[in-house]
C-alpha positions, 0 to 999 in steps of 0.5 A: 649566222647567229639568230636574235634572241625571241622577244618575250612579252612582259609578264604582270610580274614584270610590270608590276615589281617595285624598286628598292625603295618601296614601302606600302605605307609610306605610298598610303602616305604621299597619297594622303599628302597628295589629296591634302594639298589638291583640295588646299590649291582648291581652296586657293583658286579664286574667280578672276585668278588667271591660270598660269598663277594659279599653277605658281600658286600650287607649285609654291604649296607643293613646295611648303609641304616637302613636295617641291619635285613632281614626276610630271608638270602641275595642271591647273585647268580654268573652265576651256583649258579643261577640255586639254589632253595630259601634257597639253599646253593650256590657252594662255590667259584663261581667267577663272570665272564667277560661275565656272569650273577647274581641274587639279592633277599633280604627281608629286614625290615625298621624299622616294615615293610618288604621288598621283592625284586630280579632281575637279570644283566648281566657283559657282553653282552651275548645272552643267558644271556640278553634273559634269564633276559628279560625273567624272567620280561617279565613273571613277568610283563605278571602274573601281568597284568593277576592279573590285569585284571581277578579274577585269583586265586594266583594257577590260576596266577601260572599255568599261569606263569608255561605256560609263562615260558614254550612258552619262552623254560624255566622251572619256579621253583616252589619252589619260587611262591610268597608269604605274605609281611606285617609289621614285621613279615608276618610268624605271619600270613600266611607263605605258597605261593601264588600258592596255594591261591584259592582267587584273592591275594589282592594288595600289600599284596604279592609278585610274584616271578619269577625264572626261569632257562634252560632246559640243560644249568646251568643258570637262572634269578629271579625278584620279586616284590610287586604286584601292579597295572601299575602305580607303575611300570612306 
């Protein structure tokens, strides 16, 4: 009887290599696009704007700067749908309000490379909401200068944000714990997330996510980015 080969657990290399496209300055381009175009669909996002327009709106501008192609869906969340898990479908209807809060998160490719990028904004001034949102960057911020200066695994950078989040009184949603970003495709190569890497993720190979939401309350912030060292977030 012949014997099935052993399996063999994926190494850092294995994870981390890039397909034939790749080019680290082209990936510091679509991720300056990326940042560009979330803050113009901010801008865009007016108080009595229904959701499922606002999505159309960002698909339209992502389409008028070459980024028509996303690896995954385009999320704008209005004040309870940003509470939604990634791939969530969102309450339809949901009006952004005077005084309330939104989320981006886009992942388009420019030509063979992807993007990957979130954060949220307020249309008002609410406390609860400005906290909420400063939050959700100061944890990113926090994980990324802990990658930064330790060896920390991708799982160890998670269990730190999960303790971030929770000193701060929020809950991180795990369902969104960073993940792979290389010329397109990435699936190609790694779909899983970083939380569960048991290696120090390389530099601007992935992306730290970071959503957050209340206790009780129905509303939560998101930001994402690249991970990369200071000088790139000056």
């Amino acid at each position: 009887m012949t014997s099935l080969p052993a399996l063999t657990t994926p190494t850092a290399e294995d994870l981390e290599r890039n397909g034939p496209a790749h080019d680290p300055l082209k990936m510091l381009e679509v991720r300056r696009l990326t940042r560009d175009a979330i803050h113009r669909i901010a801008a865009a996002c007016k108080p009595g704007m229904v959701e499922e327009d606002a999505v159309e709106m960002a698909k339209d501008l992502l389409a008028d700067s070459q980024m028509l192609r996303g690896w995954h869906d385009v999320y704008v969340r209005f004040g309870s749908n940003t509470t939604k898990t990634f791939g969530a479908p969102s309450d339809p209807g949901v009006v952004l309000g005077e005084d309330d809060i939104f989320l981006i998160d886009i992942g388009p490719v420019w030509q063979q490379w992807e993007g990957d990028g979130g954060d949220t904004f307020l249309t008002g001034s609410r406390s609860d909401f400005k906290r909420c949102a400063n939050d959700a960057r100061d944890i990113f911020y926090a994980v990324r200068r802990h990658w930064a200066s330790t060896g920390a695994t991708g799982r160890q950078l998670y269990e730190f944000a999960v303790q971030q989040a929770d000193e701060r009184g929020w809950v991180l949603n795990m369902d969104l714990s960073g993940h792979r970003i290389s010329d397109f495709p990435h699936a190609a190569i790694h779909e899983g997330p970083m939380a569960e890497l048991d290696f120090r993720p390389a530099r601007q190979v992935w992306v730290l996510e970071i959503h957050i939401r209340h206790p009780s309350e129905p509303y939560g912030a998101f930001f994402e980015d690249m991970l990369l060292e200071d000088g790139f977030f000056a």
